[in-house]
C-alpha positions as CSV (number, residue, x, y, z in Angstrom):
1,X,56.2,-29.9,-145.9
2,X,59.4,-28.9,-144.4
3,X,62.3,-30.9,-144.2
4,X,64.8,-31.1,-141.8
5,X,68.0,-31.7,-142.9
6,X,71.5,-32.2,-140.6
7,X,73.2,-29.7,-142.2
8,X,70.6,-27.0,-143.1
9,X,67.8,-27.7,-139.9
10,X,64.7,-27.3,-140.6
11,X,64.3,-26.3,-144.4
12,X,62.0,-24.0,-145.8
13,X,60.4,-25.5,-148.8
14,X,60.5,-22.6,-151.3
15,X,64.2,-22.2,-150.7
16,X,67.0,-23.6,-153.5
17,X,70.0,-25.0,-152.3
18,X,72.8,-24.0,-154.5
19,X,75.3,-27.1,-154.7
20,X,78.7,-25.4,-156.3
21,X,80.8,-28.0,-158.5
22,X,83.1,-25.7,-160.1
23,X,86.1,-27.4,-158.5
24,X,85.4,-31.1,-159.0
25,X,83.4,-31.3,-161.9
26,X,84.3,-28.1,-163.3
27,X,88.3,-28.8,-162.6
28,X,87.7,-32.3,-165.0
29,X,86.9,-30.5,-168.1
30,X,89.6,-30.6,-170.4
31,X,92.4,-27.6,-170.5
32,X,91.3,-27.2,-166.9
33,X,93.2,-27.6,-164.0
34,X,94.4,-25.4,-160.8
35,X,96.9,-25.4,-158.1
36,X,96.5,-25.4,-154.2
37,X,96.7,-21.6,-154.0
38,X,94.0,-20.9,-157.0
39,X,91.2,-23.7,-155.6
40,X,91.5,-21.5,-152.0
41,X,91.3,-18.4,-153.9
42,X,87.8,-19.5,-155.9
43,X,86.9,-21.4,-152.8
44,X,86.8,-17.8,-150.8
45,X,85.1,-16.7,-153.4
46,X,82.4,-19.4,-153.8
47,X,81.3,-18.8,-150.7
48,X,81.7,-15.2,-151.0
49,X,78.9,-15.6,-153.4
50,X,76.7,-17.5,-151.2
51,X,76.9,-20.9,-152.6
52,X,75.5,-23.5,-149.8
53,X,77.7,-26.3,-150.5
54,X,81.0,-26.9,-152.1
55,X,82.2,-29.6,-153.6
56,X,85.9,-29.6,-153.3
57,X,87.1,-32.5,-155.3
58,X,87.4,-36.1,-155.9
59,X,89.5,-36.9,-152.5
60,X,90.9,-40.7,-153.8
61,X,91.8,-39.9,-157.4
62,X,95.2,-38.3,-156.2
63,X,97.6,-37.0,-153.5
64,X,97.0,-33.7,-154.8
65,X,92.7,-34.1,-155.1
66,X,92.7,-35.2,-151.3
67,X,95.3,-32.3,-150.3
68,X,93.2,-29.7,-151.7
69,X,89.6,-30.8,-150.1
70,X,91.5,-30.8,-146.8
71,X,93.0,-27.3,-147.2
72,X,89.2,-26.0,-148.1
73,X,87.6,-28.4,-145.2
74,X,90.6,-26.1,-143.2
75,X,89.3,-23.0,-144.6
76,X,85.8,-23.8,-143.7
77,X,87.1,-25.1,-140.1
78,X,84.7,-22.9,-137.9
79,X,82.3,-21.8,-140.9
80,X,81.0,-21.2,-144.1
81,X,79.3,-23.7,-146.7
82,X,79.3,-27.6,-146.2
83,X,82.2,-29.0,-147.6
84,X,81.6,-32.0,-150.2
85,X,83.7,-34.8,-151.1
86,X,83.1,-37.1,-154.3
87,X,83.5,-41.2,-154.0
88,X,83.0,-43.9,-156.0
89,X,80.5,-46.6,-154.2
90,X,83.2,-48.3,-152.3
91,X,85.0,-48.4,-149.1
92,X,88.9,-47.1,-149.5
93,X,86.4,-43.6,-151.4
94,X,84.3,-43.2,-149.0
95,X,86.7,-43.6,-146.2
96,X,89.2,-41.5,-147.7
97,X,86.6,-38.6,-148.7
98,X,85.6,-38.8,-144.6
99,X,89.7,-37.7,-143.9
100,X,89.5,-35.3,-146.0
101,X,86.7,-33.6,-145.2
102,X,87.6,-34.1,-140.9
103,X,88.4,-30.5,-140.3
104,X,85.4,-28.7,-142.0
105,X,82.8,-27.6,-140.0
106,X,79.8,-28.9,-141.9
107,X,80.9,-31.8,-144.1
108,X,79.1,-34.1,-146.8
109,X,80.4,-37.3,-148.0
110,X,79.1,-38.0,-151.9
111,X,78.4,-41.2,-152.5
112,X,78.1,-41.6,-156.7
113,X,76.7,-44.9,-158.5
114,X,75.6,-45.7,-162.2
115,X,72.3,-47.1,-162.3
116,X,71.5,-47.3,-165.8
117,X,71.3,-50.6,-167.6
118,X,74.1,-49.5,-170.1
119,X,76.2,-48.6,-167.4
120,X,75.8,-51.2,-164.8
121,X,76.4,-53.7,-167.5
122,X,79.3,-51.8,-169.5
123,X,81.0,-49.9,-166.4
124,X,80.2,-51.8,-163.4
125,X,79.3,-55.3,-164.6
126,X,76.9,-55.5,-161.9
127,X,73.3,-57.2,-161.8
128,X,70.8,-54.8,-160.2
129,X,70.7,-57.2,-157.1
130,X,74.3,-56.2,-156.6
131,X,74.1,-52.5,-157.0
132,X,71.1,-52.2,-154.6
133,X,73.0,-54.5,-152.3
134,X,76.1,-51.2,-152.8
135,X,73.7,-48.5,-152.2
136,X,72.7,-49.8,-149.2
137,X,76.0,-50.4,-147.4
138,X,78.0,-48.1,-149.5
139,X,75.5,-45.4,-147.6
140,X,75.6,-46.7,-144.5
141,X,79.2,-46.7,-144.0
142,X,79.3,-43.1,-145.2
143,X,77.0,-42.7,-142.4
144,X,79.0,-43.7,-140.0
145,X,81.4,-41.0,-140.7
146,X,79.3,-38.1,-141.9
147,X,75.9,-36.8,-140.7
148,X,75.1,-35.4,-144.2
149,X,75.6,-38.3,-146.7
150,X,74.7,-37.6,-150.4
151,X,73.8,-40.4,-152.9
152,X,73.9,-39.8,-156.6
153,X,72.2,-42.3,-159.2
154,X,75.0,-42.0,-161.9
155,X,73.1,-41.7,-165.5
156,X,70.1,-41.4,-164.0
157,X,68.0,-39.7,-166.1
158,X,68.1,-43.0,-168.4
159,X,67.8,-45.4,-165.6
160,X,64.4,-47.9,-165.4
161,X,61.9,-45.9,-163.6
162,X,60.9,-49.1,-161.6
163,X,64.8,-50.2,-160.6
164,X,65.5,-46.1,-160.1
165,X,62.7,-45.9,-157.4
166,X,64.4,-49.3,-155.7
167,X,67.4,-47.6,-155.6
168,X,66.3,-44.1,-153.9
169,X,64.1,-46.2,-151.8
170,X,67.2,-48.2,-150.3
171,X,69.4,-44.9,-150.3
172,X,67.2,-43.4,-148.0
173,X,66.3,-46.4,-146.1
174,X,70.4,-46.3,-145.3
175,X,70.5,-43.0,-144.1
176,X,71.0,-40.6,-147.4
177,X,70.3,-37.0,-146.4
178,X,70.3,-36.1,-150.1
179,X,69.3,-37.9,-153.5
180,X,70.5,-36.9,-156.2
181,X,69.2,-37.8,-160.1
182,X,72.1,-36.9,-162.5
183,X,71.6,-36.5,-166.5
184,X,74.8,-37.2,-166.7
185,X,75.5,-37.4,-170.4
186,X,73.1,-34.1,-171.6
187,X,70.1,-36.7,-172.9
188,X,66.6,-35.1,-171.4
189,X,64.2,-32.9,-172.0
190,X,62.8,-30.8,-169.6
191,X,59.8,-32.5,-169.3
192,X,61.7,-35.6,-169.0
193,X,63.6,-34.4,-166.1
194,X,60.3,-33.0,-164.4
195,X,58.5,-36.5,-164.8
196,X,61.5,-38.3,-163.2
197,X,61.6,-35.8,-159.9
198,X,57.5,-36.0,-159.5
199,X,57.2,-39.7,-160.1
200,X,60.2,-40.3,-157.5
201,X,58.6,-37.6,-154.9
202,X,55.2,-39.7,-155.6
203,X,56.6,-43.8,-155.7
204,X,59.4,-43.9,-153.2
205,X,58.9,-44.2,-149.5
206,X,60.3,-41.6,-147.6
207,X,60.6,-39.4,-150.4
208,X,59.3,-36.8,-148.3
209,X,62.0,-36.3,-145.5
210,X,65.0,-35.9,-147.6
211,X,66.2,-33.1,-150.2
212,X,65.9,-34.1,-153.8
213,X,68.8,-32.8,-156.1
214,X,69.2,-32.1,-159.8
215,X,72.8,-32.2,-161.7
216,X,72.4,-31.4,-165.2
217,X,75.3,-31.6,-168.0
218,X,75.1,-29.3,-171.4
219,X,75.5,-31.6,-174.5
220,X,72.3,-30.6,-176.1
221,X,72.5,-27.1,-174.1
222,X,69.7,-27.9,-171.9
223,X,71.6,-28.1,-168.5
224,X,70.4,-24.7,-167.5
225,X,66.3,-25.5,-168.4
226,X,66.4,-29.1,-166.8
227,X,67.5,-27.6,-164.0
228,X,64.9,-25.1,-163.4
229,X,62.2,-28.2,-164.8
230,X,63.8,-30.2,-161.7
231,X,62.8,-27.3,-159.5
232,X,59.3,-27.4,-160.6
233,X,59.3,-31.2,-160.2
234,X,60.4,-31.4,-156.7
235,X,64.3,-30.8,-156.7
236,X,65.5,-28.2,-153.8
237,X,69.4,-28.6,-154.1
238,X,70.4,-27.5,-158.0
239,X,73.7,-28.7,-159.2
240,X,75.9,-26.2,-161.2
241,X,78.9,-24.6,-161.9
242,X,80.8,-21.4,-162.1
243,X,80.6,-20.2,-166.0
244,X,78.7,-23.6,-166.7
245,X,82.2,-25.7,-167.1
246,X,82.5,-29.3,-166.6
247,X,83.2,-32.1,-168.8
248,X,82.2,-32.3,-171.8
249,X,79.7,-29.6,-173.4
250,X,80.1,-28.7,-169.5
251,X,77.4,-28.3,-166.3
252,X,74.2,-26.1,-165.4
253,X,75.7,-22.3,-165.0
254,X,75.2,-21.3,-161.6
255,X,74.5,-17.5,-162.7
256,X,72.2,-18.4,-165.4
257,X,70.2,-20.4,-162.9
258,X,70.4,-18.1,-159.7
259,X,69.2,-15.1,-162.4
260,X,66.3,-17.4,-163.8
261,X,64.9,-17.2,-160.3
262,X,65.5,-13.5,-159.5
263,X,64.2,-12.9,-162.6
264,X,61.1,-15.1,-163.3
265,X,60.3,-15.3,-159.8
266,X,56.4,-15.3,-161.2
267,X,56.3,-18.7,-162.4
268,X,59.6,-19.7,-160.4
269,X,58.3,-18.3,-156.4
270,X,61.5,-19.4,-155.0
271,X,64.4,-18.2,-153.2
272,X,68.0,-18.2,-153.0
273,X,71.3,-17.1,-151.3
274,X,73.5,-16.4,-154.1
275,X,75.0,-12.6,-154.2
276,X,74.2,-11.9,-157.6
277,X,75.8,-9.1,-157.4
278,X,79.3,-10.6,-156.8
279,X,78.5,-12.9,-160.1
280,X,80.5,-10.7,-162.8
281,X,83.6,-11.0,-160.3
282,X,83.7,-14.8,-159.8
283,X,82.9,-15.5,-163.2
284,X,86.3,-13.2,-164.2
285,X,88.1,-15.3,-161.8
286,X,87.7,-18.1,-162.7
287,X,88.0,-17.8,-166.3
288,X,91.8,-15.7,-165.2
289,X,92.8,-18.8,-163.2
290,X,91.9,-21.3,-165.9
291,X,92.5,-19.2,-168.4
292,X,89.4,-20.2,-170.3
293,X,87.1,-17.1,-171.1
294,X,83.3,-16.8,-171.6
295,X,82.2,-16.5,-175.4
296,X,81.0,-12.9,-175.6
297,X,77.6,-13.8,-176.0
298,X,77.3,-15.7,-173.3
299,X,74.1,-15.0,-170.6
300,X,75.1,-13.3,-167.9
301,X,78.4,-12.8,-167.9
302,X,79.7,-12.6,-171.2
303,X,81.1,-8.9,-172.6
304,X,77.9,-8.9,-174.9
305,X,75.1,-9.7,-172.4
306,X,74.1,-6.0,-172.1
307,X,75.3,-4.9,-175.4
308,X,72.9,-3.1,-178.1
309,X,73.9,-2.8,-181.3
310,X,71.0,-2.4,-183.4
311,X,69.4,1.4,-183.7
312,X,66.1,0.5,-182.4
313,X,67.4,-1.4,-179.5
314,X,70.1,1.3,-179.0
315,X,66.9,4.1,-179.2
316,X,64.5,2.1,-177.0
317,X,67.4,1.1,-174.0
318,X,68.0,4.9,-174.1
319,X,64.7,5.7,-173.0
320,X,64.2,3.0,-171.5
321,X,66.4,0.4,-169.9
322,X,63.5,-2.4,-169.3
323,X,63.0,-2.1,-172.7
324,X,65.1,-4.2,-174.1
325,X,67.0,-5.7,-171.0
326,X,65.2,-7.7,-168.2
327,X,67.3,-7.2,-165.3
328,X,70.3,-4.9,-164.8
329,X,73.6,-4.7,-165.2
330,X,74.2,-3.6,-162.0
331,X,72.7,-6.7,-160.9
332,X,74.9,-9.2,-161.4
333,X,78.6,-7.1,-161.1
334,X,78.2,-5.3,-163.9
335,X,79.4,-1.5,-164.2
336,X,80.1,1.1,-166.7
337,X,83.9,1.8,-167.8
338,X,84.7,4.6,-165.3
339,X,88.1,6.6,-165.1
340,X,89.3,5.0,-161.9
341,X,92.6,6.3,-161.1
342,X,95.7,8.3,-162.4
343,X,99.2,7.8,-162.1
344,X,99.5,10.2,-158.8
345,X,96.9,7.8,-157.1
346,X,98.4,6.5,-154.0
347,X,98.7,2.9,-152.3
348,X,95.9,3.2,-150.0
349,X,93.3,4.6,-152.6
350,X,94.3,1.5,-155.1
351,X,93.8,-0.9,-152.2
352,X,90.2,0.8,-151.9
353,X,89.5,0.6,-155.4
354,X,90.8,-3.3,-155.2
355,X,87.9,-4.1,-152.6
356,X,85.2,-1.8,-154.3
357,X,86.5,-4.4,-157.4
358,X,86.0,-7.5,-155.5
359,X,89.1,-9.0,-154.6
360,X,89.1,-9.8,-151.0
361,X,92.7,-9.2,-148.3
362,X,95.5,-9.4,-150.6
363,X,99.1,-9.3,-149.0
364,X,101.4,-6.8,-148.7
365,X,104.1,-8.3,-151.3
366,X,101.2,-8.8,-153.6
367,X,99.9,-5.8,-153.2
368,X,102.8,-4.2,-154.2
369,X,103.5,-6.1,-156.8
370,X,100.3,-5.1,-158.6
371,X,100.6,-1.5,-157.7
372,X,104.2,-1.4,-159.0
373,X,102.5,-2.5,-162.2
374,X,99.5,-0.3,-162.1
375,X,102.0,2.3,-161.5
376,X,103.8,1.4,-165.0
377,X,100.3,1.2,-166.4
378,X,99.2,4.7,-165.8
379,X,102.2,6.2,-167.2
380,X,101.7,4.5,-170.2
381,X,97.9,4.4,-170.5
382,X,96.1,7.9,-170.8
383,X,92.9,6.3,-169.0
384,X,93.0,3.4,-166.7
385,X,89.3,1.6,-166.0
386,X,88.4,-0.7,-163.7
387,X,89.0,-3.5,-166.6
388,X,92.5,-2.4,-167.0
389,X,93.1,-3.2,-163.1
390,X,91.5,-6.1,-162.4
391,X,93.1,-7.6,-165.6
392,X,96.7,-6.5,-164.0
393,X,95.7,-7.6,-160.7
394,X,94.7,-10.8,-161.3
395,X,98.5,-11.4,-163.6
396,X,100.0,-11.0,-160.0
397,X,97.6,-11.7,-157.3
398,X,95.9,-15.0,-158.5
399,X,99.3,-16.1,-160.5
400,X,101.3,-15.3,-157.8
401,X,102.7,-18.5,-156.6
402,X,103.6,-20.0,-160.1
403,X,106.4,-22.1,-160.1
404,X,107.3,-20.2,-163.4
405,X,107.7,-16.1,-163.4
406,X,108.4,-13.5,-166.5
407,X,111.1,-11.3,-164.9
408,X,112.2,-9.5,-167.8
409,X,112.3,-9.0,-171.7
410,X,113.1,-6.9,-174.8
411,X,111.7,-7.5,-178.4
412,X,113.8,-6.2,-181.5
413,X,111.7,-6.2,-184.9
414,X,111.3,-4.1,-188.2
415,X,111.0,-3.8,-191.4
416,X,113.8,-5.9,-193.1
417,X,115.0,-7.9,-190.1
418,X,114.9,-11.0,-188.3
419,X,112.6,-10.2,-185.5
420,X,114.8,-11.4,-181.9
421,X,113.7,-11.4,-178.5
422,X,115.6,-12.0,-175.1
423,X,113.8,-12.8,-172.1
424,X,114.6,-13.4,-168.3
425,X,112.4,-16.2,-166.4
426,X,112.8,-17.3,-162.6
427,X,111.9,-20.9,-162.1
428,X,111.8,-22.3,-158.8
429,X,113.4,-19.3,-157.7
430,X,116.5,-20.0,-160.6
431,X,117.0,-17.4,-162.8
432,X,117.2,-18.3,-166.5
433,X,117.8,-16.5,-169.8
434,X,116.6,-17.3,-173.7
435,X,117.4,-15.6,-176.7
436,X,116.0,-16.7,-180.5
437,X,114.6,-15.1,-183.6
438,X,111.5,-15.9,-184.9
439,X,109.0,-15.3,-188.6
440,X,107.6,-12.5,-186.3
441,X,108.0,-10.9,-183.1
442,X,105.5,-13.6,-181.3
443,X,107.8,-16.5,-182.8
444,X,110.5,-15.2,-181.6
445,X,109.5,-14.6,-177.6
446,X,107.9,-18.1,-178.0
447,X,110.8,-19.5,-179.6
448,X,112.7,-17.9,-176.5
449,X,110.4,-19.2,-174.0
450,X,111.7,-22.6,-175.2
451,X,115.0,-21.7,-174.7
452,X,115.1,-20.6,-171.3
453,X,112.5,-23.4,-170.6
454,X,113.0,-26.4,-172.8
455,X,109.8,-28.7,-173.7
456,X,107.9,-29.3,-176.7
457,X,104.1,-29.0,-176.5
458,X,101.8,-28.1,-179.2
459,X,100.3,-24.8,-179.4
460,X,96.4,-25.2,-180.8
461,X,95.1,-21.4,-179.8
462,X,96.5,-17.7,-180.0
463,X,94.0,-15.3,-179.9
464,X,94.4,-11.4,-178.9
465,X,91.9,-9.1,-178.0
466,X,91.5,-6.4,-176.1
467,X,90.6,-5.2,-172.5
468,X,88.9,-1.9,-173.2
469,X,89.1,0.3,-176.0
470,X,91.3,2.8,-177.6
471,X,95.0,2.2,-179.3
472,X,96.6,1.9,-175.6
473,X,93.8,-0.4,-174.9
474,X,95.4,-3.6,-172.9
475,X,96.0,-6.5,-175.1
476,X,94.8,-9.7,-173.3
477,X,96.5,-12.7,-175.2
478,X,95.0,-16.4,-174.7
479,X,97.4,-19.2,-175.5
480,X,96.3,-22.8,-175.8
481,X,99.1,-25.6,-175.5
482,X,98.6,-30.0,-176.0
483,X,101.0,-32.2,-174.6
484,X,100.2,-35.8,-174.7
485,X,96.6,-35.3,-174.8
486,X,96.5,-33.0,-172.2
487,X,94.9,-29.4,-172.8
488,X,96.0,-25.8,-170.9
489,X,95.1,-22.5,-171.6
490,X,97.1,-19.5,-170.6
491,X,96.3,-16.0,-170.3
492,X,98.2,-12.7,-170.2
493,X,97.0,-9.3,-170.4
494,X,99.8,-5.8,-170.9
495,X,99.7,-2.7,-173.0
496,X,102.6,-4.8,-175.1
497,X,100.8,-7.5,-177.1
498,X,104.2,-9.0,-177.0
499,X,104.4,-8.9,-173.5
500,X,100.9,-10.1,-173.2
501,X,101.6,-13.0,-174.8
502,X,105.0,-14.1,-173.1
503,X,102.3,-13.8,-170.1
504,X,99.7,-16.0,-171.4
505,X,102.5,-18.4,-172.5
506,X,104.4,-18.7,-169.3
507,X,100.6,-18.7,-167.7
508,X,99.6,-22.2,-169.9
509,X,103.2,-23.1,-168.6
510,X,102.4,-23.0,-165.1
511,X,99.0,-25.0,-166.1
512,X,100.8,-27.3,-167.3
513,X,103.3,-28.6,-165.2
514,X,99.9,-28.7,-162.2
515,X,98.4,-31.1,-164.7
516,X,102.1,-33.0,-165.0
517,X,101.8,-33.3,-161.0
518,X,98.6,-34.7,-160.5
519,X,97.4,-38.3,-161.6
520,X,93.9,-38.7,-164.2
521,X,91.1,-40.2,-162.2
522,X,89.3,-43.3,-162.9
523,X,86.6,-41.6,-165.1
524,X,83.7,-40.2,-162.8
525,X,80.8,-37.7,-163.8
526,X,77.5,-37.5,-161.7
């Protein structure tokens, strides 16, 4: 039966709402965080990618949190996806998710409560009279401020069946638009997860007239097959994320997801709006702005997802694509290495070749800014790819409003002496120098990093590797830093390992001091 809904109308019941999380759950996982500019950036490009409804962030956990859901409720002004807040069960959350979210077009207050018994005695220290009593007025106030009021049962995958039901019962009896049934720690099975979304569809009054909704985590890396069990119980909105991040072992990946129903659309008949096509591109964003990449053998999107190594697979892909891969590169962003352009390419065809890559209206100073350095590139590199330009592009388009900026720098090393580098940064638009020596020629730009910028973090990660291949390949250096508990990673790609990784470094600096800025929520996970 159809369903309609306030923000969607009248629902067709084979169609999957894709509910993105990437920037409230995603943002909590550890070593994550972004600034203002970089949540618009993947916000355009969520919705770029067709997701239906974005959660922008946890609106009450800091000046910065409710800042950033009202610049994307901004973006999203005249349209575009709903816009979703998170908030505990209580007034001052709700009411500041409902500013927030005031200039979006379509809006959805989340409403999150734990309604396990380990949780409402350990966390809440609430009887189950008492969080039934919260549901219901916790939803109705929402109500008051939004037409489209989500209510979560926090850890409810291990919640009694019997006080579960209760609590969906009175959620919808107050006026939730959407229910959604969390794992929230990893626990289930699949068939675990399908039992819970057919019993609640079959026990709970009202069941019928509102959209069920499934929000999986990873720890025993069955996010992605709950969620597709949740389906075939009854769940039309899916939960997930961007490159399957979030806390912990992390979330559901949306592309693993949308892919599982383009792909198995025989025993999964449903459909969605995700771009799969644009897939490759936002997964590459994201991991440049957080500076966390894919492992290589990651589905979908990881460098190794259409790799063939071995001679028979190697033999039977060349005569045969289907052979040995079930969907198509193509398909989700991918394309072969293809010589792009040369050093005597002009402004307007790399502005072209920008769009063809993805990457949306970029400014003029930005603009420039990459094609100054494409410029250097091609003069350098024999053969420049589409790899090789994204990976510069995204060093000066997404980064370009750190608060930290390499200007400048020279490396002296050898055989038989003390490897030194100088370096010129510009912080908050003041111009600063270092100079130091080092065991190698990576100590020593670190060491002058320092410097020029003094602090004292540990660094846990340095890892190189490269963009494409060949000896002028682009190195792409990740950097991981730890300061008082606090993970970043950094990321820096250039011709010049050495240059790469004063990038990454001053990259995980920028990281940083956005996670200096912004206070640690209360702990929350749906």
């Amino acid at each position: 039966m159809a369903i309609t809904h306030p923000s969607f109308g009248t629902l067709d019941p084979d169609r999957i709402i894709f509910f993105d999380t990437t920037l409230r759950d995603g943002e909590q996982s550890p070593g994550f965080s972004m600034n203002l500019e970089e949540k618009l950036r993947m916000a355009e490009a969520l919705h770029e990618l067709g997701v239906d409804v974005m959660e922008a962030g946890f609106a009450i956990a800091s000046p910065g949190d409710f800042e950033s859901v009202q610049a994307i409720a901004k973006l999203f002004a005249k349209d575009g996806p709903v816009v979703a807040s998170l908030g505990r069960a209580n007034p001052a959350d709700i009411l500041r998710s409902a500013e927030a979210l005031k200039p979006a077009a379509r809006k959805r207050i989340h409403i999150v409560l734990a309604t396990s018994e380990l949780h409402m005695r350990v966390k809440l220290r609430m009887s189950r009279e008492e969080v039934l009593e919260l549901t219901t007025s916790s939803v109705t106030l929402g109500r008051q401020h939004a037409d489209d009021v989500e209510w979560s049962a926090e850890d409810g995958s291990r919640s009694d069946p019997d006080f579960l039901c209760r609590c969906v019962e009175a959620a919808i009896k107050a006026g939730a638009t959407t229910i959604n049934i969390p794992d929230t720690v990893g626990y289930s099975m699949p068939e675990d997860i399908r039992g819970i979304f057919r019993m609640l569809m079959e026990r709970v009054p009202g069941a019928d007239t509102v959209v069920f909704s499934a929000h999986n985590h990873n720890d025993l890396g069955m996010a992605v097959a709950n969620t597709l069990a949740a389906i075939e119980g009854g769940a039309r909105q899916i939960e997930a994320t961007i490159n399957g991040i979030g806390e912990r072992a992390g979330n559901a990946s949306i592309e693993e997801v949308a892919m599982a129903l383009r792909t198995r659309h025989d025993v999964l008949p449903f459909r969605h709006g995700i771009q799969t096509p644009r897939i490759l591109r936002t997964s590459k964003l994201l991991a440049t702005i957080t500076g966390f990449d894919v492992q290589p053998n990651k589905a979908i999107v990881g460098r190794n997802a259409f790799a063939h190594e071995s001679g028979i697979h190697q033999d039977g892909v060349l005569k045969d694509a289907s052979t040995y891969e079930i969907m198509t590169p193509e398909s989700v962003g991918w394309t072969k290495n293809s010589l792009v352009l040369g050093k005597h390419s002009g402004r307007a065809a790399f502005r072209d070749k920008l769009k063809a890559l993805g990457y949306g209206e970029i400014g003029d100073n930005q603009l420039n800014d990459a094609f100054r350095r494409f410029k250097d590139l091609a003069d350098r590199k024999k053969v420049v790819y589409d790899e090789d330009v994204a990976a510069l592009v995204d060093d000066e388009v997404v980064r370009g409003h750190d608060r930290i900026r390499l200007t400048g720098m020279t490396v002296a090393t050898g055989m038989g002496m003390k490897p030194t580098a100088t370096l010129a940064l510009e912080i908050d638009g003041e111009a600063r120098t270092g100079v130091a020596t080092g065991d190698g020629a990576v100590d020593a730009t670190f060491n002058a990093l320092r410097q020029a910028y003094p602090h004292d973090v540990a660094l846990k990660l340095y890892a190189v590797q490269s963009v494409t291949g060949g000896t002028d390949a682009q190195a792409r250096v990740t950097v991981r830093f730890e300061e008082n508990g606090k993970l970043v990673d950094g990321q820096g790609a250039d011709t010049c390992t050495i240059v790469a990784s004063a990038r990454a470094y001053v990259h995980a600096l920028n990281k940083l001091l956005v996670k200096r800025e912004r206070t640690a929520p209360e702990a929350m996970s749906a």
